[in-house]
C-alpha positions as CSV (number, residue, x, y, z in Angstrom):
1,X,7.4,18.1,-10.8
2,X,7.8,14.2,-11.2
3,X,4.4,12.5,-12.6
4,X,5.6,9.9,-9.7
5,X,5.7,12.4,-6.8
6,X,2.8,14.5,-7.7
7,X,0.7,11.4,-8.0
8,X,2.5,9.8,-4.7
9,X,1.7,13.6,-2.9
10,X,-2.1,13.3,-3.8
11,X,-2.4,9.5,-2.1
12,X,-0.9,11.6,1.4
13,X,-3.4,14.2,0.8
14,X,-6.7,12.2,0.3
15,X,-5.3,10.0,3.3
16,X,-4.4,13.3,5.1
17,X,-8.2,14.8,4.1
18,X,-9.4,10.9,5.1
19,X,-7.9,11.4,8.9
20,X,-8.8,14.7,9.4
21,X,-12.5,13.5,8.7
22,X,-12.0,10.4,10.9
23,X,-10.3,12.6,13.4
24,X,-13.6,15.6,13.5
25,X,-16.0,12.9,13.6
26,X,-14.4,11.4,16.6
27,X,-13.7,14.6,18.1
28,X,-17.5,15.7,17.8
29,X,-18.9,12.5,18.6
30,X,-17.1,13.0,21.7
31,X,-18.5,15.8,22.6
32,X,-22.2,15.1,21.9
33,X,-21.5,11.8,24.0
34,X,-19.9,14.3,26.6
35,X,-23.4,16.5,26.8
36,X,-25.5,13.9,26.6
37,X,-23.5,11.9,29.7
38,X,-24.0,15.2,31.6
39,X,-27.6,15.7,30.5
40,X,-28.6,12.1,32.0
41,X,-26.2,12.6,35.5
42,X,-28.7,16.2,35.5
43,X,-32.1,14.0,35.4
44,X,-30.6,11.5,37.6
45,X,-29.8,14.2,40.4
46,X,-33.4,15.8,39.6
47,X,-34.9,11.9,40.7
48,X,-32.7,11.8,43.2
49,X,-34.0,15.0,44.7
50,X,-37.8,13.9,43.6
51,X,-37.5,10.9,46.0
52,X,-36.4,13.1,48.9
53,X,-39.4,14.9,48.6
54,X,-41.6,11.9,48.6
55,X,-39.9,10.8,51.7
56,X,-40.3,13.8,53.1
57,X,-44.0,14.1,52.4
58,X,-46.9,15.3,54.1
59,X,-50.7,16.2,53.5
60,X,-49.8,19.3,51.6
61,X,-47.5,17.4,49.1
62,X,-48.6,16.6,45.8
63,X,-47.7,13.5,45.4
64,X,-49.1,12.7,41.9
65,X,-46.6,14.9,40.4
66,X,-43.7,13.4,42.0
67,X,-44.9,10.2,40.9
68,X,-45.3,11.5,37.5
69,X,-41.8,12.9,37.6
70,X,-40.3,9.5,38.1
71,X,-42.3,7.7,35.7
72,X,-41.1,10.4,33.0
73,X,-37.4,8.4,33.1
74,X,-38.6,6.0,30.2
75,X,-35.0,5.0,29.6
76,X,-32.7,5.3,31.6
77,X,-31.8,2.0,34.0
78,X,-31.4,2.5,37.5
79,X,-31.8,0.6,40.8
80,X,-32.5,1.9,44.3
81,X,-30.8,0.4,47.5
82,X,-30.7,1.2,50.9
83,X,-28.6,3.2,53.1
84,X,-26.2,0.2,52.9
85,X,-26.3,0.2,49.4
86,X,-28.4,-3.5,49.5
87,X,-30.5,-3.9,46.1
88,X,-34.5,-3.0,46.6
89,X,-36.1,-1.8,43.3
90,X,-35.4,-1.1,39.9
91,X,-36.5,0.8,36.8
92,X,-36.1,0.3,33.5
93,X,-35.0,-2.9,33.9
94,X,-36.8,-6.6,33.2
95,X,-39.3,-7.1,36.1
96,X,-37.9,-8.4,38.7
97,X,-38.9,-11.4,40.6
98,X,-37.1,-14.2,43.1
99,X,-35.4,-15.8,40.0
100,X,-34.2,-12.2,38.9
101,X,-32.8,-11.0,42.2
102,X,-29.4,-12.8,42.0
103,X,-29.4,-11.4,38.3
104,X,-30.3,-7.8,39.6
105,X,-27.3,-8.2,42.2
106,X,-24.6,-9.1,40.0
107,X,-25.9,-5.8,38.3
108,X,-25.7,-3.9,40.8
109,X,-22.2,-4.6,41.6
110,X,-21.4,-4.0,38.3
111,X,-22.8,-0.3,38.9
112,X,-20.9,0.0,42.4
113,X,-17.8,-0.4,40.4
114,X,-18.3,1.9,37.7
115,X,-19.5,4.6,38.4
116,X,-20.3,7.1,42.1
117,X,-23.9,6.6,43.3
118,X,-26.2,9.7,43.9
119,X,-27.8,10.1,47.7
120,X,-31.2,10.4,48.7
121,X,-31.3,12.0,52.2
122,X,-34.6,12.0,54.5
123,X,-34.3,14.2,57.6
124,X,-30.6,14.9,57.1
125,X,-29.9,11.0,57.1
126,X,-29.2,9.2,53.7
127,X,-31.3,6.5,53.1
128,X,-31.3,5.9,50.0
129,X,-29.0,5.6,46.8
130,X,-29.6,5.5,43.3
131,X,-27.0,3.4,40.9
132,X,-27.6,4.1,37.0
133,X,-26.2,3.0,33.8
134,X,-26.0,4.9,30.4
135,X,-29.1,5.2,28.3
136,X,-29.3,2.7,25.2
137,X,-29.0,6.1,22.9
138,X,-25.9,7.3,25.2
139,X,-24.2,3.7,25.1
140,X,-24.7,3.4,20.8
141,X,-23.2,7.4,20.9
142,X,-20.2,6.0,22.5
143,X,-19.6,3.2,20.2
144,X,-20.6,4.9,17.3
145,X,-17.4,5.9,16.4
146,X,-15.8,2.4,16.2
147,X,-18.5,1.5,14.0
148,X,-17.8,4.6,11.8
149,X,-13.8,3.8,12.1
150,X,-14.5,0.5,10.6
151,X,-17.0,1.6,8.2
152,X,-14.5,4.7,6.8
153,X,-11.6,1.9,7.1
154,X,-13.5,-0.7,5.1
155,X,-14.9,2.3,2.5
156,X,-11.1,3.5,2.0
157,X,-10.2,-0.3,1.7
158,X,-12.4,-0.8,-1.2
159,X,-11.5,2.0,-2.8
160,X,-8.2,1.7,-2.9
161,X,-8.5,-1.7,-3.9
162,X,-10.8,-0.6,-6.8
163,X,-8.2,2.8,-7.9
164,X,-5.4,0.0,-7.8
165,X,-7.1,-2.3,-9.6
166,X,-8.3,0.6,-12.7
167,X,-4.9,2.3,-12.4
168,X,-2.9,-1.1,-12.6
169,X,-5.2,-2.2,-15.7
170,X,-4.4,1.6,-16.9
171,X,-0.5,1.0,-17.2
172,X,-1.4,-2.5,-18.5
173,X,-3.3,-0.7,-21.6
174,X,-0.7,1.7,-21.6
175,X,2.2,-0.6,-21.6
176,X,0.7,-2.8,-24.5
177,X,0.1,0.3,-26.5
178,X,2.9,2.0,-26.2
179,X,4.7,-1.6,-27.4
180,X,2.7,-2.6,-30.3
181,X,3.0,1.0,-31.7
182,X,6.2,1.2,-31.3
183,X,6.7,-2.5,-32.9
184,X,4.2,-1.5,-35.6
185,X,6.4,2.2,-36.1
186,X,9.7,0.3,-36.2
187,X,8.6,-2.7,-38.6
188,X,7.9,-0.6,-41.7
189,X,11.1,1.5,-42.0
190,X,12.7,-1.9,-41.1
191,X,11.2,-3.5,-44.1
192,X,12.7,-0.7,-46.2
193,X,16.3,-1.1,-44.5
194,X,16.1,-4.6,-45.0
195,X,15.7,-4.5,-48.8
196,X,18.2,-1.1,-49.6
197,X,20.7,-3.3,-47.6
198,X,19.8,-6.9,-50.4
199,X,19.8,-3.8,-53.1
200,X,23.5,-2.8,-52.0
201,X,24.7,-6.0,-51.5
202,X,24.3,-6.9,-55.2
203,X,25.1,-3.9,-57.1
204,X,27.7,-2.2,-54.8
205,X,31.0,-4.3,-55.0
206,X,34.0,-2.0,-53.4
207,X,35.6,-3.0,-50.3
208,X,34.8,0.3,-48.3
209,X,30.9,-0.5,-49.3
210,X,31.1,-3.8,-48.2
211,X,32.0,-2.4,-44.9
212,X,29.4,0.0,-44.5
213,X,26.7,-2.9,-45.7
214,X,28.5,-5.0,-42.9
215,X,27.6,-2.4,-40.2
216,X,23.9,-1.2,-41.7
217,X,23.2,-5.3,-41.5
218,X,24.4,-5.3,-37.9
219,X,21.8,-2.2,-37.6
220,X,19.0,-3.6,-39.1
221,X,19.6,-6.6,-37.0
222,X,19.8,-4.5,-34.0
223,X,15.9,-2.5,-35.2
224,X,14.6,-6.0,-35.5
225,X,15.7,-7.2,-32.1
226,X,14.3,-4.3,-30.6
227,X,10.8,-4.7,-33.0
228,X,10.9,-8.5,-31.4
229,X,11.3,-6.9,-27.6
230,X,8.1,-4.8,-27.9
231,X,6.0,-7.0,-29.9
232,X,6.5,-8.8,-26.7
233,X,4.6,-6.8,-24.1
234,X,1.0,-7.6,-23.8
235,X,1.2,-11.0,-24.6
236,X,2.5,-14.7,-23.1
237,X,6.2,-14.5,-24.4
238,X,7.8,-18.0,-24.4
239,X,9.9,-19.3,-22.5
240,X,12.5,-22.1,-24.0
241,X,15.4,-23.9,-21.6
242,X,19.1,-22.3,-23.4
243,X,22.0,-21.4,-21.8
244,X,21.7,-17.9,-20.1
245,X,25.7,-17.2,-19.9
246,X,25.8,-16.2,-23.9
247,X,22.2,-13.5,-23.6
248,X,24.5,-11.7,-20.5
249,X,27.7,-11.9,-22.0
250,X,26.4,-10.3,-25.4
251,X,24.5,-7.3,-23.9
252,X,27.7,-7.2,-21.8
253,X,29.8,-6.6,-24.8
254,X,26.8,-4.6,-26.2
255,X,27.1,-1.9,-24.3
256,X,30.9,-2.0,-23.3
257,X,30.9,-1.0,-27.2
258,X,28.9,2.1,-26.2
259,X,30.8,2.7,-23.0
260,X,33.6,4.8,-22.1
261,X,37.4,3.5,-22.1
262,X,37.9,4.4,-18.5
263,X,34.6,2.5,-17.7
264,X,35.8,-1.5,-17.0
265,X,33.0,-4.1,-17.7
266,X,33.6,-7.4,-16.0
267,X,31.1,-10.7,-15.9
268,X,32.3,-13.8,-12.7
269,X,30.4,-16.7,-13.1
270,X,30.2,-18.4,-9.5
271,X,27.9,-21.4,-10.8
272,X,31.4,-22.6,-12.2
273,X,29.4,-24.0,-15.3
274,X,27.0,-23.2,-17.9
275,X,23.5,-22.8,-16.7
276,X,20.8,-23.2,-18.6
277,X,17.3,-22.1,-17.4
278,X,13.9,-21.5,-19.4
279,X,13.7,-17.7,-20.4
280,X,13.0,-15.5,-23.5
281,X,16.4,-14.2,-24.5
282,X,15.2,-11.2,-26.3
283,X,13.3,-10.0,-23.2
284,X,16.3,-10.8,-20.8
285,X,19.0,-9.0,-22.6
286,X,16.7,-6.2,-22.7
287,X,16.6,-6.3,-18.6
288,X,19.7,-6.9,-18.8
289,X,20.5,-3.7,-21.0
290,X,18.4,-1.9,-19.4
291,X,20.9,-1.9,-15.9
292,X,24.1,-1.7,-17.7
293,X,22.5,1.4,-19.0
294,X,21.2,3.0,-15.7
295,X,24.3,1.5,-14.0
296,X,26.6,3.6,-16.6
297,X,24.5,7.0,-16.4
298,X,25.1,6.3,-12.0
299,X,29.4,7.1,-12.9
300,X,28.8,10.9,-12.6
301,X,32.8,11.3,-14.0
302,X,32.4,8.4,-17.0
303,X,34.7,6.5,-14.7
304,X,33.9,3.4,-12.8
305,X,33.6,-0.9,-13.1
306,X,30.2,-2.7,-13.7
307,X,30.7,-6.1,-12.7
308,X,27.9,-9.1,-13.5
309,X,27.9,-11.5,-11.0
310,X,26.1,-14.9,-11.7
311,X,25.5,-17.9,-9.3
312,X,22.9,-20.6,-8.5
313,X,21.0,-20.2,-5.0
314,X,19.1,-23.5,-4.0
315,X,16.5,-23.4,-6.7
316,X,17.4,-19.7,-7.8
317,X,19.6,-18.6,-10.6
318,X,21.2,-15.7,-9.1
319,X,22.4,-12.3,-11.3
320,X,23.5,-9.4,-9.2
321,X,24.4,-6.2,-11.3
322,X,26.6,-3.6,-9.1
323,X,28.1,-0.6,-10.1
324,X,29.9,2.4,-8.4
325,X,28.4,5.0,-9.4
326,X,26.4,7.4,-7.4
327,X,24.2,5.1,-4.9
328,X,20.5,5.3,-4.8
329,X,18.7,6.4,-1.4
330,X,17.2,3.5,0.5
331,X,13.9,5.5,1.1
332,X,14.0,4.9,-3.1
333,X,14.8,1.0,-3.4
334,X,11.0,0.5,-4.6
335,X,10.1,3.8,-6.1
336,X,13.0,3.1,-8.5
337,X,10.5,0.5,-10.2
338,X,7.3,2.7,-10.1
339,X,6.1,3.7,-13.8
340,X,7.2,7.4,-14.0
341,X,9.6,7.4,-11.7
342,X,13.0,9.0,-12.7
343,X,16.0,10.9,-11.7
344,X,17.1,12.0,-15.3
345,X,15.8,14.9,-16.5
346,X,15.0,14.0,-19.8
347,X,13.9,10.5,-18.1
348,X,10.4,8.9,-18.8
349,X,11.2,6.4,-15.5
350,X,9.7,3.2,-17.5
351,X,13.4,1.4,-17.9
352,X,12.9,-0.2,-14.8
353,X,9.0,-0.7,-14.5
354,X,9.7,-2.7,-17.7
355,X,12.8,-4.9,-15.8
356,X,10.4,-5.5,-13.5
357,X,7.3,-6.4,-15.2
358,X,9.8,-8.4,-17.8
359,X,11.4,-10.6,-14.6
360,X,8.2,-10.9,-12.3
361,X,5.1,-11.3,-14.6
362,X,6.8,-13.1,-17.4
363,X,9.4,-15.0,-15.8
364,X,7.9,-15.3,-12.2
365,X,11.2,-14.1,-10.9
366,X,11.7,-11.1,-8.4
367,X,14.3,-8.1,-9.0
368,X,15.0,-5.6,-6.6
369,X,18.1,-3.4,-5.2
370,X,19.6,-5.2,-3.1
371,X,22.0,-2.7,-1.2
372,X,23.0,0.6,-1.8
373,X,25.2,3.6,-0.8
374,X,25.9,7.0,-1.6
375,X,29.1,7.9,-3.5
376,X,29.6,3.6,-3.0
377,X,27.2,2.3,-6.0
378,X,24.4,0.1,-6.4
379,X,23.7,-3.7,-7.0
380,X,20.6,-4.6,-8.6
381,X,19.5,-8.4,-8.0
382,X,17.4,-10.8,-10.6
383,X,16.3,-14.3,-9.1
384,X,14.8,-16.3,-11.8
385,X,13.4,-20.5,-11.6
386,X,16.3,-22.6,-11.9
């Protein structure tokens, strides 16, 4: 499996694991708020039933224990009213006195409104009602899960956050590595080269040598562009104001030289003029080199046309690369640029991460695809500071 998909298919199942915890919380907070609800209505009934017997009550009753019964409610508020539902007492509530009534009111008609009231009855009459709000305990139970939704949301925030932020300075260590090894690899056979090909020059005279020296200079040259590219990475690269028409045009022909016949490279330059931008040549042709490449492993049948379009957009130099080769999926247009990501098999998917990091970090440019169909082909855009 792809190092990109398995990694991308364990971020769905820790969020998948994260929701299904979120999702039992809520589910059993729920319920316990359910009993609990139920459990106070019970108690509430019981004192509604206590004050019928008190109002019923004769010499025989024992009083003290009905009494006792409804001091027992320590926390849950209620008020009693008359038959017509007019305020009279209340428990659990701030004492009440003339400045409190119109307070107590307004409370009550909050109660009226939410929720049915429970009877008292005396001699088969009602004359009495009892209006109640949840306990403190039941009304925290009920928010509770908000409170742990934000809490799990903010906890999953922050450590994302803090796995992006190690994973991203990961591929930075990675990336540096990987290029000053590679530079450092390259460098010492190309010091070697260098000299066989001074040693040649001088002591090999014949025409057909002179040829072959020709092509291991333009070789050499080639290992030391490539030693320049990766000693790169990692650090601030400059960036000098040159014309940019001469770096395209040369990985152009680079790679046409590479190409098959019945492949046709052509470059249109819109801008009508040479433009000249700040940018590190041996980092652009290298982006640049990088999509002729992918855009000639996309023509499935080594037929096809890779065209290089370049224009200036407001305060944008503009460089689409299109091809018509085999289209990308628009569910990929960003995976495309994730490290690892590939659709070769022998593919290490870092061709593109490195277009990217090359055009955005360095450059403060974007790059992206900017349309795509299948069997069609695909044109990658660059927008770098005019």
């Amino acid at each position: 499996m792809n190092k990109y998909h398995f990694h991308n298919r364990l971020r769905i199942l820790l969020l998948l694991a994260a929701l299904m915890i979120v999702i039992t919380s809520l589910w059993y907070t729920h319920l316990l708020a359910e009993k609990l609800s139920k459990e106070e209505r019970s108690r509430m009934e019981m004192l509604a039933n206590t004050y019928e017997h008190l109002n019923s009550a004769n010499e025989n009753t024992d009083i003290g224990f009905l009494i006792n019964i409804i001091q027992h409610n320590k926390n849950i508020p209620l008020i009693l009213t008359d038959e017509k539902k007019n305020f009279q007492s209340c428990i659990n509530y701030p004492a009440t006195d003339s400045a409190d009534l119109k307070t107590m009111r307004k409370e009550l008609l909050k109660l009226r409104v939410a929720q049915d009231s429970i009877p008292i009855s005396a001699n088969g009459k009602i004359v009495q009602y009892i209006f109640y709000k949840d306990s403190n305990l039941l009304t925290d139970l009920k928010y509770f899960p908000f409170i742990q939704i934000i809490i799990i949301i903010v906890f999953l925030i922050v450590a994302y956050l803090a796995f992006f932020s190690s994973n991203r300075n990961l591929q930075n260590q990675l990336w540096v590595g990987m290029a000053k090894e590679t530079a450092h690899q390259i460098a010492t056979p190309l010091s070697s080269l260098t000299a066989w090909v001074d040693y040649l020059k001088e002591n090999l005279k014949k025409e057909k040598n002179i040829e072959a020296i020709a092509d291991m200079q333009n070789d050499v040259a080639r290992l030391e562009i490539i030693t320049q590219r990766f000693s790169k990475i990692g650090s601030t690269p400059e960036l000098t104001a040159q014309e940019l028409i001469p770096v395209i045009q040369n990985s152009m022909d680079y790679m046409q030289r590479r190409a098959g016949s019945k492949i046709a490279f052509r470059f249109i330059n819109e801008a009508n003029k040479n433009v000249v931008i700040k940018f590190n040549a041996p980092l652009i042709e290298w982006v640049m080199e990088n999509l002729l490449r992918n855009a000639l492993d996309a023509m499935e049948e080594g037929v096809g046309e890779i065209n290089v379009r370049l224009n200036i957009v407001g305060n944008k130099c503009q460089i689409d690369v299109s091809d018509t080769g085999k289209g990308i999926p628009s569910d990929k247009f960003k995976t495309v640029f994730k490290p690892g990501y590939s659709t070769k098999k022998r593919g290490w998917g870092l061709g593109l991460a490195l277009c990217k990091r090359i055009i955005e970090e360095y450059h403060k440019g974007k790059i992206f695809v900017r349309e795509s169909q299948s069997g069609t082909g695909t044109i990658f855009r660059i927008l770098l500071p005019k």
